[in-house]
Steps between C-alpha positions, in 0.01 A plus 500: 500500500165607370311170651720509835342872465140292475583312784572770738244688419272257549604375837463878591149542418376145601561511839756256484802685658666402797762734665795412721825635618850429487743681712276756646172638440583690200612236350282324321409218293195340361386184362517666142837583495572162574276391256700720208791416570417113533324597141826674326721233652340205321458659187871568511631190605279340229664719240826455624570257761876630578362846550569622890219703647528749755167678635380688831295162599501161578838465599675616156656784685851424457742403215840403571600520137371697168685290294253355205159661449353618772098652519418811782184483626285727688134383492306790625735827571338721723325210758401769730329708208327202357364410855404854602451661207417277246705685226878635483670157428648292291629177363884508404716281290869470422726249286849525595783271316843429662407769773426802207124620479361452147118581507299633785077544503264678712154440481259770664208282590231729534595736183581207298832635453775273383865670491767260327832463338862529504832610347488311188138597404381802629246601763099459476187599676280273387562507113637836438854545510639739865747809353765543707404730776684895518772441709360766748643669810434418845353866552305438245250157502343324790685261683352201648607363876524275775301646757715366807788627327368859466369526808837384660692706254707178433808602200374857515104405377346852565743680308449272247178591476509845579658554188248293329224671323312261785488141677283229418453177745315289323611155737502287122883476391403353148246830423786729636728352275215504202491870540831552428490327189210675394632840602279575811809478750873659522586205695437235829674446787363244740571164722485189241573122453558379157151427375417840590751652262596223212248566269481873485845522526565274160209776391670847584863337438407437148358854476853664605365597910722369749473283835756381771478496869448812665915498542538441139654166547323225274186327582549146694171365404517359832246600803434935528682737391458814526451617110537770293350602124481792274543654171901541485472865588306462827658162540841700557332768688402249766791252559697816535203580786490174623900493596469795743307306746688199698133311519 
């Protein structure tokens, strides 16, 4: 991750980027995250040539089935940051084996931040060892959203956070989901296809936080969803929320 981290950052300061679109103009894409992806894929395949891949780019969108190993990748988290802003993304990561997630990693480019782990061994930033987080109330830490889905009030989003200490819209799933684990949010509700969530959700899973769709029906790891994190207080506190809205 840390020389994919390189990579990006040098295409970013070179003058080498080239931005496109996908479905609309929001959506978009460069030539890097095309590049990353191309970059984990090969190293993966190389390492384990039964391994099934499924990313944001390059037509890796879509798994039929999870059986075997299977690798999550999201080469630059936060496109629309790292175009515009030049900071506030990430890379992400996930190993999943016969469809259950076993280590997930976020790497904050800029900061040189690299969050990793799983069940079986713990959580790190970088090389020190992650606590696991208070298991804090809703009214009581900063929640991070989906700013379409507060606006809109979709599941009951403003009350959500107007019992929040506050909102936070950072548009980087993978640095939402970071903040959890480090203790800096209550929770996340937002609009999210599987490489958006598989990493940090190996990452606050093995910490004891909770995620499910917004409904509280399992994940599909198939196209969006609308999805739903927190500590397992404010976790509660918001499918409870969520379920007295018919959006």
């Amino acid at each position: 991750m840390i020389e994919a981290g390189e990579m990006i950052k040098t295409a970013l300061f070179d003058d080498s980027l080239t931005v496109d679109t996908k479905s609309e103009r929001k959506d978009l894409v460069t030539n890097v995250d095309k590049m990353v992806q191309t970059y984990f894929a090969q190293k993966i395949l190389t390492f384990d040539p039964k391994a099934k891949i499924l990313g944001e780019e390059n037509g890796q969108d879509h798994l039929n089935k999870w059986n075997g190993r299977v690798f999550v990748i999201d080469p630059i988290d936060g496109t629309m940051n790292f175009v515009l802003e030049r900071e506030n993304f990430c890379i992400m990561l996930a190993v999943y084996e016969e469809g259950q997630g076993i280590l997930g990693f976020i790497y904050d480019v800029i900061k040189g931040q690299l969050l990793w782990g799983g069940r079986d061994i713990g959580v790190f930033l970088n090389e020190e060892r992650v606590p696991q987080p208070a298991n804090v109330s809703l009214k009581d830490g900063l929640l991070g959203m989906n700013a379409a889905m507060y606006a809109r009030n979709s599941h009951n989003a403003q009350i959500m956070g107007d019992r929040a200490m506050g909102v936070r819209m950072s548009g980087c799933a993978g640095l939402e989901l970071m903040g959890m684990v480090l203790g800096r949010r209550v929770g996340y509700v937002s609009n999210l296809a599987p490489w958006d969530y598989a990493a940090g959700g190996v990452l606050i899973e093995a910490l004891g936080m909770k995620m499910s769709h917004i409904t509280g029906r399992k994940l599909k790891l198939d196209g969006r969803e609308r999805f739903l994190a927190g500590t397992p207080s404010a976790y509660e506190e918001m499918l409870t929320l969520s379920q007295q809205n018919d959006d």
